[in-house]
LODRENKE-86242 format. One line per field, with one value per atom (N, C-alpha, C): x negated, y negated, z negated; residue in one letter; atom name; residue number from 1. Coordinates in nm, 3 decimals. Each point is the difference from the previous one (the first is absolute). Layout:
BEGIN
px	c(X,...) .
py	c(Y,...) .
pz	c(Z,...) .
kemar	c(A,...) .
lonu	c(CA,...) .
drendren	c(NUM,...) .
//
This chain:
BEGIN
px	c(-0.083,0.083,-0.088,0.009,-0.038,0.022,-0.058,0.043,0.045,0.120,0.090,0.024,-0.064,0.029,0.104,0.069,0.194,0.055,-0.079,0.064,-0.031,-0.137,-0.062,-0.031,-0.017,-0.035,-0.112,-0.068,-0.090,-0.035,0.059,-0.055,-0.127,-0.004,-0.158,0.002,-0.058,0.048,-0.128,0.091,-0.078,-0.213,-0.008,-0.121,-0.053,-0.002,0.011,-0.091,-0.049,-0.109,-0.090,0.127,-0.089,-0.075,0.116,-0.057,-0.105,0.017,-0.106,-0.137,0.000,-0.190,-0.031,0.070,-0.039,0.083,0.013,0.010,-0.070,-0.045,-0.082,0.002,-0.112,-0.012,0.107,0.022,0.122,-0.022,-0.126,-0.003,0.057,-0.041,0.079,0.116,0.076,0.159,0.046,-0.065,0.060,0.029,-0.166,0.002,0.042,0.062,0.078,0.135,0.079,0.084,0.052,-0.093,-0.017,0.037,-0.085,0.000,0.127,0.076,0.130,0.138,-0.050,0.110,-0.045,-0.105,-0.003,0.069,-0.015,0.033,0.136,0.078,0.139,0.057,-0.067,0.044,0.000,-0.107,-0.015,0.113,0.005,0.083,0.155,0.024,0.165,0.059,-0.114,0.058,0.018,0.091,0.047,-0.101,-0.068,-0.085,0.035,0.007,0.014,-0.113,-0.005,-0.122,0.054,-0.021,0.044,-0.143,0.078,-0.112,0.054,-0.078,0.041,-0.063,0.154,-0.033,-0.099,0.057,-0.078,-0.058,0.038,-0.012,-0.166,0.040,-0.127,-0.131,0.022,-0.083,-0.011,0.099,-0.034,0.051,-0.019,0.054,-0.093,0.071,-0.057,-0.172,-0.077,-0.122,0.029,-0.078,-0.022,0.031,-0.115,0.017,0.117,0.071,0.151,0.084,-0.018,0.112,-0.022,-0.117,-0.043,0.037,-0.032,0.072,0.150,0.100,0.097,0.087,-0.057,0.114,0.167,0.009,0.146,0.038,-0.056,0.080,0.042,0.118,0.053,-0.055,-0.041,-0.070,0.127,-0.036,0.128,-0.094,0.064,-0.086,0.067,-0.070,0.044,-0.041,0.054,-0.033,-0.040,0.087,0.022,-0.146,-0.029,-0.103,0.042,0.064,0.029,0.105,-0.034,0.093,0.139,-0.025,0.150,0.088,-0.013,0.078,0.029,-0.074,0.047,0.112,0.093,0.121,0.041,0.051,0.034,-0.110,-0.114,-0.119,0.026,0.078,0.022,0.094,0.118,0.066,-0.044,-0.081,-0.108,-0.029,-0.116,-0.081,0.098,0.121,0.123,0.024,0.016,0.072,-0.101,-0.090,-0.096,0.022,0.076,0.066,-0.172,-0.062,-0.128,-0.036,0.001,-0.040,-0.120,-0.089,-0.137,-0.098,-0.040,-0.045,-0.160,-0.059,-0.166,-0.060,-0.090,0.026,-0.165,-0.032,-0.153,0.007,-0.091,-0.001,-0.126,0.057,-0.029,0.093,0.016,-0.134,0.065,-0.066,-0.012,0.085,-0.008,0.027,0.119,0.023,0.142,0.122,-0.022,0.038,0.050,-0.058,-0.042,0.056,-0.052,0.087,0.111,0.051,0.133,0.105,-0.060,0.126,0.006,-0.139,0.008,0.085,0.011,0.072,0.190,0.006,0.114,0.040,-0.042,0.048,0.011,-0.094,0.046,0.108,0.042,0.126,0.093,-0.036,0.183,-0.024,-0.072,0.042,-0.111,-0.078,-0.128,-0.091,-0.062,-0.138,-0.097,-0.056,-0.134,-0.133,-0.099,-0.101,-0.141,-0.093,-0.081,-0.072,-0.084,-0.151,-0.119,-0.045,-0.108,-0.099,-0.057,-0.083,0.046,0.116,0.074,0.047,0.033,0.049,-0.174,0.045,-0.101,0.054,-0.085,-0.006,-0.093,-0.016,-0.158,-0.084,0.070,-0.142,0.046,-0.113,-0.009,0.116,-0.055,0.076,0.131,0.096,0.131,-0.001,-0.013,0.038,-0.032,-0.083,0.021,0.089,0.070,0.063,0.140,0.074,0.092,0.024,-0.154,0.017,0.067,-0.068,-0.044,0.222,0.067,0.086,0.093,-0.034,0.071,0.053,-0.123,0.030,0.025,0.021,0.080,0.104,0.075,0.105,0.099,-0.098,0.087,-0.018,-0.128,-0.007,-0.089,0.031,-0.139,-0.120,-0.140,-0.083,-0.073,-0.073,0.029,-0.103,-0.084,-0.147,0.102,-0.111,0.062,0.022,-0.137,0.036,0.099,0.022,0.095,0.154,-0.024,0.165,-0.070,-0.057,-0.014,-0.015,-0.072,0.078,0.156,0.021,0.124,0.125,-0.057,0.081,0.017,-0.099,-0.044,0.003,-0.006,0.066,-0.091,-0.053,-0.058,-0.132,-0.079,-0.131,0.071,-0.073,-0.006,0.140,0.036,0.120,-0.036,0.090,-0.034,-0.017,0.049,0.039,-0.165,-0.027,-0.122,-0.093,-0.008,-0.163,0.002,0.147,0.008,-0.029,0.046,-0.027,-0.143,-0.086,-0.093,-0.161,0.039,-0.058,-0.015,0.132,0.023,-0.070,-0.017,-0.069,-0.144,-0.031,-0.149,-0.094) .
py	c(0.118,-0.118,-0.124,-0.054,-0.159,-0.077,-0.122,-0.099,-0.077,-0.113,-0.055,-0.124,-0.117,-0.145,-0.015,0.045,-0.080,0.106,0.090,0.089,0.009,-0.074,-0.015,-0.118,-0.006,-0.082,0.002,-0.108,0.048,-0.027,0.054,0.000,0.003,-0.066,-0.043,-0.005,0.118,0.025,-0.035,-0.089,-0.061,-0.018,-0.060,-0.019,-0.139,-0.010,-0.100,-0.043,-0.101,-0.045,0.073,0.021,0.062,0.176,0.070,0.130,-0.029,-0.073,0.047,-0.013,-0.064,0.016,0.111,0.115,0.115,0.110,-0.031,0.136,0.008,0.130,0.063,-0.039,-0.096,-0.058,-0.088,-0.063,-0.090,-0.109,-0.087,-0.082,0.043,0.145,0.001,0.039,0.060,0.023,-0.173,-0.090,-0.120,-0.045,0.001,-0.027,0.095,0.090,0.086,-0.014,-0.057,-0.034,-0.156,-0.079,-0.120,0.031,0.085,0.004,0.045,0.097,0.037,-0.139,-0.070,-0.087,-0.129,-0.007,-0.135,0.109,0.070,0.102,-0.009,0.028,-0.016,-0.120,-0.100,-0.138,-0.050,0.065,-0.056,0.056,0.170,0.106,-0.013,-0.091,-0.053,0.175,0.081,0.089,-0.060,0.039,-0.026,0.061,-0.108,0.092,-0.067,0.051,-0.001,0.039,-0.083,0.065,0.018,0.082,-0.001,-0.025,-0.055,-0.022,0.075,0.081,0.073,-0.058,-0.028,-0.064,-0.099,-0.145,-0.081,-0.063,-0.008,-0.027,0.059,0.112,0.086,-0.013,0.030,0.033,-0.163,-0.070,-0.123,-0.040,-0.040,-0.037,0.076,0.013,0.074,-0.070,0.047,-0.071,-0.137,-0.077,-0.121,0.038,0.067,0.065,0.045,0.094,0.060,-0.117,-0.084,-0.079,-0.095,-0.075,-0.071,0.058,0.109,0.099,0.037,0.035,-0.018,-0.119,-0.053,-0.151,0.059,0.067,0.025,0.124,0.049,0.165,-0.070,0.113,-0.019,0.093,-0.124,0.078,0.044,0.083,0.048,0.035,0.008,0.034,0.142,0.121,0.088,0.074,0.041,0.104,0.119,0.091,0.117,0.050,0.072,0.085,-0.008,0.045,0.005,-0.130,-0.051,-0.072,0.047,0.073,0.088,-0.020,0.011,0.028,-0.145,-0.092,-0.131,-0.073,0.010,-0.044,-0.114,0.033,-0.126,0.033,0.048,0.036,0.040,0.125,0.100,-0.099,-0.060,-0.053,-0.118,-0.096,-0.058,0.039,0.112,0.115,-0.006,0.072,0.058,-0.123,-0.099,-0.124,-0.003,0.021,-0.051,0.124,0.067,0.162,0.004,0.054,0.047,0.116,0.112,0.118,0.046,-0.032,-0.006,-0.103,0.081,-0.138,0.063,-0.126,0.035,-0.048,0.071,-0.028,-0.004,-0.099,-0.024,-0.049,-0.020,0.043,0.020,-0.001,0.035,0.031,0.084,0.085,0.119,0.061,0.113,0.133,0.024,0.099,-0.010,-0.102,-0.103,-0.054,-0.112,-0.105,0.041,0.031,0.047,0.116,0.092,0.175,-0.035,-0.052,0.000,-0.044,-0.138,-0.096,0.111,0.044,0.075,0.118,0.053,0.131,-0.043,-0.104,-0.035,-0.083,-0.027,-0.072,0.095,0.136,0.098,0.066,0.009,0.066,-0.108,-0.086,-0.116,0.006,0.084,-0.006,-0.025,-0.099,-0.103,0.089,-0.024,0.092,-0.091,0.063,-0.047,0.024,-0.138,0.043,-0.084,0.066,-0.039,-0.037,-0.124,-0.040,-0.016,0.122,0.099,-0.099,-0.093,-0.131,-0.105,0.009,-0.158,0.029,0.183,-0.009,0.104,-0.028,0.036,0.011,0.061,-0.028,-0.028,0.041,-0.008,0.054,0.115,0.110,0.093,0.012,0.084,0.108,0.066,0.119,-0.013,-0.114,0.015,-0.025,-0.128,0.000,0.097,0.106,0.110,0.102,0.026,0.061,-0.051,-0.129,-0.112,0.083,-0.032,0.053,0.129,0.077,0.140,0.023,-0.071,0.083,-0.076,-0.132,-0.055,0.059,0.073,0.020,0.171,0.069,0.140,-0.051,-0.141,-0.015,-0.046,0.009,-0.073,-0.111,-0.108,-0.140,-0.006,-0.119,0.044,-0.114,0.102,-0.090,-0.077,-0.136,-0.032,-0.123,-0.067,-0.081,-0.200,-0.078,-0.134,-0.002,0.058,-0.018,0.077,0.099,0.109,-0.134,-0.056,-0.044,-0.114,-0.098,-0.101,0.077,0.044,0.106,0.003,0.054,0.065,-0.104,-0.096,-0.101,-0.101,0.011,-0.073,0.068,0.158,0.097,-0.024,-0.123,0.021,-0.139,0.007,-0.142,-0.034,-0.106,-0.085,-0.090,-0.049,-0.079,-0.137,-0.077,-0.117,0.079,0.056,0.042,0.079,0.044,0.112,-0.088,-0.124,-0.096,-0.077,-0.034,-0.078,0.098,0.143,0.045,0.046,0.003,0.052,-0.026,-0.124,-0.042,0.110,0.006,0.125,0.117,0.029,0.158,-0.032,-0.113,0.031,-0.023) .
pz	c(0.000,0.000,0.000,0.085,0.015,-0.101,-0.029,-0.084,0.146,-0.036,0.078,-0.052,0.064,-0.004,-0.081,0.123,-0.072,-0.108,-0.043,-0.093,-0.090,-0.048,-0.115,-0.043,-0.181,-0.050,-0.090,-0.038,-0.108,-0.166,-0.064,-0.144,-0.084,-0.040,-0.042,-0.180,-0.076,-0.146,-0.129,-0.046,-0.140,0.020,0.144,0.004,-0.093,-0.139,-0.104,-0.031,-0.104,0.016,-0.113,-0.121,-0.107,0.008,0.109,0.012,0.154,0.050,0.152,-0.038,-0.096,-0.055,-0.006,-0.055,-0.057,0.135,0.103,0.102,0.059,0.008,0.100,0.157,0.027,0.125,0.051,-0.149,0.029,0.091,0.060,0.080,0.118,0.054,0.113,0.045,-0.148,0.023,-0.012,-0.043,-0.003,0.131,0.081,0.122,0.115,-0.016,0.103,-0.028,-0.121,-0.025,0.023,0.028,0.048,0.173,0.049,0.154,0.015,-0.079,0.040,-0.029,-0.116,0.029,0.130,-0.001,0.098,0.152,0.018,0.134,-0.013,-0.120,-0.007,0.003,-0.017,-0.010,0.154,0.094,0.138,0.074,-0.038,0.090,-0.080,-0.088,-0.007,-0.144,-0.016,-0.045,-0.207,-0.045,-0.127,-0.110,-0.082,-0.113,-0.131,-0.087,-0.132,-0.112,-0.108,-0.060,-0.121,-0.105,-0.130,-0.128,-0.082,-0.124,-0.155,-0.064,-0.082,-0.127,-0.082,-0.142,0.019,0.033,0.049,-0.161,-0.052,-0.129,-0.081,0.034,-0.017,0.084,0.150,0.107,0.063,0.012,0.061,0.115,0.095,0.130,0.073,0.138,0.116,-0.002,0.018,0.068,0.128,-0.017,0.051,0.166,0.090,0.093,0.028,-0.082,0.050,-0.011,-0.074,0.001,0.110,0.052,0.118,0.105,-0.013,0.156,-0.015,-0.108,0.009,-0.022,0.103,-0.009,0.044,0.107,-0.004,-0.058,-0.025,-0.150,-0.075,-0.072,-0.102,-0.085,-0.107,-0.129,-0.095,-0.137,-0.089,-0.097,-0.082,-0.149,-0.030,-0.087,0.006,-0.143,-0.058,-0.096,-0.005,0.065,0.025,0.066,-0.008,0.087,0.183,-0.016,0.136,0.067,0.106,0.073,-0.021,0.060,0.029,-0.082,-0.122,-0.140,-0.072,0.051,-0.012,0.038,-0.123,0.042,0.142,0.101,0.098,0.161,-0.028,0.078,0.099,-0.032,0.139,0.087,-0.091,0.074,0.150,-0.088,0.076,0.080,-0.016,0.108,0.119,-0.027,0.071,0.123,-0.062,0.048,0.182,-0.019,0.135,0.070,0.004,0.073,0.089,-0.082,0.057,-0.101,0.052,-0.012,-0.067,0.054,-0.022,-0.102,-0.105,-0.119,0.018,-0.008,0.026,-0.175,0.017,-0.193,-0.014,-0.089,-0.047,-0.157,-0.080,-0.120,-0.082,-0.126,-0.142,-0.134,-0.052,0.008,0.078,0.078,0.080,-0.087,-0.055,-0.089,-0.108,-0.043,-0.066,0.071,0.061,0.053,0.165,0.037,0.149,0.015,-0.063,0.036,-0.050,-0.107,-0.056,0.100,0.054,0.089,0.114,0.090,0.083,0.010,-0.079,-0.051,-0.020,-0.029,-0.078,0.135,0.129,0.108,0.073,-0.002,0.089,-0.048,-0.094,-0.088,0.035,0.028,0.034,0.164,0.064,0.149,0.095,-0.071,0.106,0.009,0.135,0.076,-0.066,-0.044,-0.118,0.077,-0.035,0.081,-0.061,-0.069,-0.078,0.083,-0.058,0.017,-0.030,0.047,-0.125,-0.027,0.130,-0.069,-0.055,-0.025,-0.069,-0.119,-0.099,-0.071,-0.089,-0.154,-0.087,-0.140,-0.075,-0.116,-0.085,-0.172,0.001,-0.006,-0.003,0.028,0.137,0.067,0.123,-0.020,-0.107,0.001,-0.020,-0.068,-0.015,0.171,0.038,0.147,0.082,-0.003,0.115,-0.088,-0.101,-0.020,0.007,-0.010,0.088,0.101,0.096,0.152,0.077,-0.086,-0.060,0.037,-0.132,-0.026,0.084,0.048,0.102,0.108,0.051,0.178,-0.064,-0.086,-0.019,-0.014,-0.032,-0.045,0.122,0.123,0.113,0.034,-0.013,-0.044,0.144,0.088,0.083,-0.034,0.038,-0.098,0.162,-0.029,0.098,-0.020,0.053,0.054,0.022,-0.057,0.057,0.142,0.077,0.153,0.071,-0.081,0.076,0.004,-0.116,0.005,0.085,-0.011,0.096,0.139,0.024,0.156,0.034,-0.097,0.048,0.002,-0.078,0.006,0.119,0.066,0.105,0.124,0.015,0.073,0.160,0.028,0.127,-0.007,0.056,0.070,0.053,0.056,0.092,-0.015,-0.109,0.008,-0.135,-0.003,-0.073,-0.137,-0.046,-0.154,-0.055,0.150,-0.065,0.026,0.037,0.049,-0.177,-0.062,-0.099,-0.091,-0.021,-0.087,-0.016,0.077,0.025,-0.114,-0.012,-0.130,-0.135,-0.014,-0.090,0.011,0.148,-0.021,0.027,0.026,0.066,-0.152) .
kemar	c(X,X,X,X,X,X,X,X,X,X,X,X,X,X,X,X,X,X,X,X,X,X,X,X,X,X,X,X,X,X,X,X,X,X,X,X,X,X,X,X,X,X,X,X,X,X,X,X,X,X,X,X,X,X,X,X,X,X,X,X,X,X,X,X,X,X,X,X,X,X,X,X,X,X,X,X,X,X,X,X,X,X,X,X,X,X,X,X,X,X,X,X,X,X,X,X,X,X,X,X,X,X,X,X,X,X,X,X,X,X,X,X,X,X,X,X,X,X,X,X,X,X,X,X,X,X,X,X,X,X,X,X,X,X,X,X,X,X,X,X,X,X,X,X,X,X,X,X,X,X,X,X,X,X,X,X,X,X,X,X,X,X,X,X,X,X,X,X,X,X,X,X,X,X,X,X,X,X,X,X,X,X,X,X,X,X,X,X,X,X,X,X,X,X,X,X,X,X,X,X,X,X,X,X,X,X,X,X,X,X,X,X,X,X,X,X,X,X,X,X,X,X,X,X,X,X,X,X,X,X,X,X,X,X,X,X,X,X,X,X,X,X,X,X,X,X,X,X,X,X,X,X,X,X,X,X,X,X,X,X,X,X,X,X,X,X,X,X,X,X,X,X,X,X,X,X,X,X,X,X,X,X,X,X,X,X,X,X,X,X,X,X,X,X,X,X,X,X,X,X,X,X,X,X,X,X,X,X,X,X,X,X,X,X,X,X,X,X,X,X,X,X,X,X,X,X,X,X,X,X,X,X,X,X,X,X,X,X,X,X,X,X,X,X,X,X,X,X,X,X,X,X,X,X,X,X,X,X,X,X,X,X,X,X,X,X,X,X,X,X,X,X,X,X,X,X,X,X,X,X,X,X,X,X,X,X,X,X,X,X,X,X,X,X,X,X,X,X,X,X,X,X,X,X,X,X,X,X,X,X,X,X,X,X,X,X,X,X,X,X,X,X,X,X,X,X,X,X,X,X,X,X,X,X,X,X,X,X,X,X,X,X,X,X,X,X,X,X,X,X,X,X,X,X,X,X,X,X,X,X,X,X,X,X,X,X,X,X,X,X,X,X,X,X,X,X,X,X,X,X,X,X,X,X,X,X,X,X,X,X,X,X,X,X,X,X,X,X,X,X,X,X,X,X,X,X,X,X,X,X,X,X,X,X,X,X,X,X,X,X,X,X,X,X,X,X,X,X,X,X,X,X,X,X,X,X,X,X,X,X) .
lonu	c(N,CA,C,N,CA,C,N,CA,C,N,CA,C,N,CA,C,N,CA,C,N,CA,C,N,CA,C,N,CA,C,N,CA,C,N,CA,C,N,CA,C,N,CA,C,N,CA,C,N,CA,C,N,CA,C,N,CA,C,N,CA,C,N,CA,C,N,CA,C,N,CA,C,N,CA,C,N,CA,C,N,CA,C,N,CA,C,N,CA,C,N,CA,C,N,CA,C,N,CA,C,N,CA,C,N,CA,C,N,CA,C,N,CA,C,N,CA,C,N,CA,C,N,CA,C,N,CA,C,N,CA,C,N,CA,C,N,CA,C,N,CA,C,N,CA,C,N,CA,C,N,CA,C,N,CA,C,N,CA,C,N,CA,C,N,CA,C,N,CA,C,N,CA,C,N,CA,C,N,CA,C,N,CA,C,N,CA,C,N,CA,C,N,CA,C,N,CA,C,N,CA,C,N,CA,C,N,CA,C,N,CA,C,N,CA,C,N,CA,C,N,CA,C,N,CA,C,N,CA,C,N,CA,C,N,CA,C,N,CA,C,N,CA,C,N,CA,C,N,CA,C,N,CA,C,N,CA,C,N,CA,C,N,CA,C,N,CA,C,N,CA,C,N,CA,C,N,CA,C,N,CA,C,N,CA,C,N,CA,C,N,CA,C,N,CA,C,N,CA,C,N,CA,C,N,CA,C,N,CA,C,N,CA,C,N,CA,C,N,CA,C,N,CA,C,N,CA,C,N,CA,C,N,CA,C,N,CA,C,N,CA,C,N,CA,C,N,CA,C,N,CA,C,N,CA,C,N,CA,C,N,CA,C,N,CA,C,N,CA,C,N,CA,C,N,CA,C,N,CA,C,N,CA,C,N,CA,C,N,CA,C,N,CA,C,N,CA,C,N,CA,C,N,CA,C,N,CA,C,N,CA,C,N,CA,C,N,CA,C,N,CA,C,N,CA,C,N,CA,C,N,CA,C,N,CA,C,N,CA,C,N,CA,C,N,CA,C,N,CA,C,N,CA,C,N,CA,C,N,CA,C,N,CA,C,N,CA,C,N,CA,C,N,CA,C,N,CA,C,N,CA,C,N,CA,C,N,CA,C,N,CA,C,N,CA,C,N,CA,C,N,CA,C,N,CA,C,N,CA,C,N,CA,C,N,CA,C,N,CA,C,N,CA,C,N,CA,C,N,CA,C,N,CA,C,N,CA,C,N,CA,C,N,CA,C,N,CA,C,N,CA,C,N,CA,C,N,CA,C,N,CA,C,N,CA,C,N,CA,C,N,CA,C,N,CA,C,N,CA,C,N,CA,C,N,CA,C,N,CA,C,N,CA,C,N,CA,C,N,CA,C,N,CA,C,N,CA,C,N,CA,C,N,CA,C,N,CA,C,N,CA,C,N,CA,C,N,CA,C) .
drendren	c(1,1,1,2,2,2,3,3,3,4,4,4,5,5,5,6,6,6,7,7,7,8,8,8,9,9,9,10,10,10,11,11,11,12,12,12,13,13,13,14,14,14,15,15,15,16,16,16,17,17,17,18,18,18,19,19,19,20,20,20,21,21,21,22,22,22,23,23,23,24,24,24,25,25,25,26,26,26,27,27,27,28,28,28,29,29,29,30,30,30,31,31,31,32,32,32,33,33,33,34,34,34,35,35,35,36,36,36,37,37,37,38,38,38,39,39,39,40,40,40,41,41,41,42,42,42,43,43,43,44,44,44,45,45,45,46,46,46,47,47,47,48,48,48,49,49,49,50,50,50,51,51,51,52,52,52,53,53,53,54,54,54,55,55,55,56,56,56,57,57,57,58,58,58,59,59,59,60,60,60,61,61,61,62,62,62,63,63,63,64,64,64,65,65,65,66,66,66,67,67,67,68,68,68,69,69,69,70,70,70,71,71,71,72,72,72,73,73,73,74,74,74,75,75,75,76,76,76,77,77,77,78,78,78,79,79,79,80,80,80,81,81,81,82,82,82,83,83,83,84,84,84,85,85,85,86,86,86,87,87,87,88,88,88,89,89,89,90,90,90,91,91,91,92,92,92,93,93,93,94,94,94,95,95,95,96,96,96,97,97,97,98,98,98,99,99,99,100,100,100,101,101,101,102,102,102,103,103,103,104,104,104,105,105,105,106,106,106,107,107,107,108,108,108,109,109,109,110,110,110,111,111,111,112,112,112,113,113,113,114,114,114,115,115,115,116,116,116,117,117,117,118,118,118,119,119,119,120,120,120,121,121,121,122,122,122,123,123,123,124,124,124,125,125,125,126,126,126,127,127,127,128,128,128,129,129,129,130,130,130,131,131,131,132,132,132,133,133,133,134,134,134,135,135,135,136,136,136,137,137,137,138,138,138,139,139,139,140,140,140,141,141,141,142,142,142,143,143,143,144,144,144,145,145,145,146,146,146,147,147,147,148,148,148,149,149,149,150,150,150,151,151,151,152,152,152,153,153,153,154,154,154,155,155,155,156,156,156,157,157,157,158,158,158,159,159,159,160,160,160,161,161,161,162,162,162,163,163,163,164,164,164,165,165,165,166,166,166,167,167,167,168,168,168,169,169,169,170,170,170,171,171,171,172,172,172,173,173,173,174,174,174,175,175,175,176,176,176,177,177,177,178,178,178,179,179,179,180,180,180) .
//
């Protein structure tokens, strides 16, 4: 299964300021999570970011929030998106199928919503360089139980590809920045 422009959106989970110090190779889930919202912001597709117990953890990082100028942020408690009262409904509202999901922590936050969006219906599709936790090992075990669970696991460029579906057109010269 393809990832699909008009069928997907992207979720971007509790990348905060107080936990991203401490994830494993967190600079570049920041910055692959960066490349996926500016891509969604050019290609018109819907992204959302969530912040967990802001109180605690803090606001999104500086970066996510500079790059999500048009997402809708939400504050969340729950472990999982999903289970956050009103969320799904949201999700639902942009009748797009397909949720592209990046993250922290990998193993909490991330498997939970993932798991709990494929159980309300949505084609789930990880981004093994954009999502983490803090230790190696919870995140390849995330991974690990992700893609037995049906989740597809899945590269920044694969989705900027697929989102962009062909060269040689305006969308792929602008986006191009992004991948090079």
């Amino acid at each position: 299964m393809l990832i699909e422009r008009a069928q997907s959106l992207l979720l971007v989970i509790d990348l905060q300021e107080k936990l991203a110090p401490a994830i494993h190779a967190g600079a570049e889930i920041i910055a692959n999570s960066v490349r996926l919202l500016s891509a969604a912001r050019q290609l018109a597709v819907p992204a959302f970011v969530s912040e967990h117990y802001v109180r605690g953890l803090g606001p999104s990082v500086e970066a996510i929030r500079l790059a999500a100028v048009d997402a809708h942020f939400f504050a969340k408690t729950h472990f999982s998106c999903a289970a956050e009262p009103g969320v799904l409904n949201h999700l639902r509202q942009s009748h797009r199928p397909q949720i592209i999901v990046t993250g922290s922590e990998a193993h909490v936050c991330v498997l939970q919503s993932a798991l709990g969006l494929q159980a309300a219906g949505f084609d789930v599709f990880l981004v093994r360089d954009a999502a983490s936790s803090r230790t190696a090992d919870n995140r390849q075990a995330a991974f690990d139980r992700l893609r037995a669970a049906g989740i597809h696991i899945v590269t920044t460029e694969m989705v900027l590809f697929e989102w962009l579906h062909q060269a040689g057109t305006d969308e792929f010269r602008q986006l191009l920045p992004l991948i090079k």
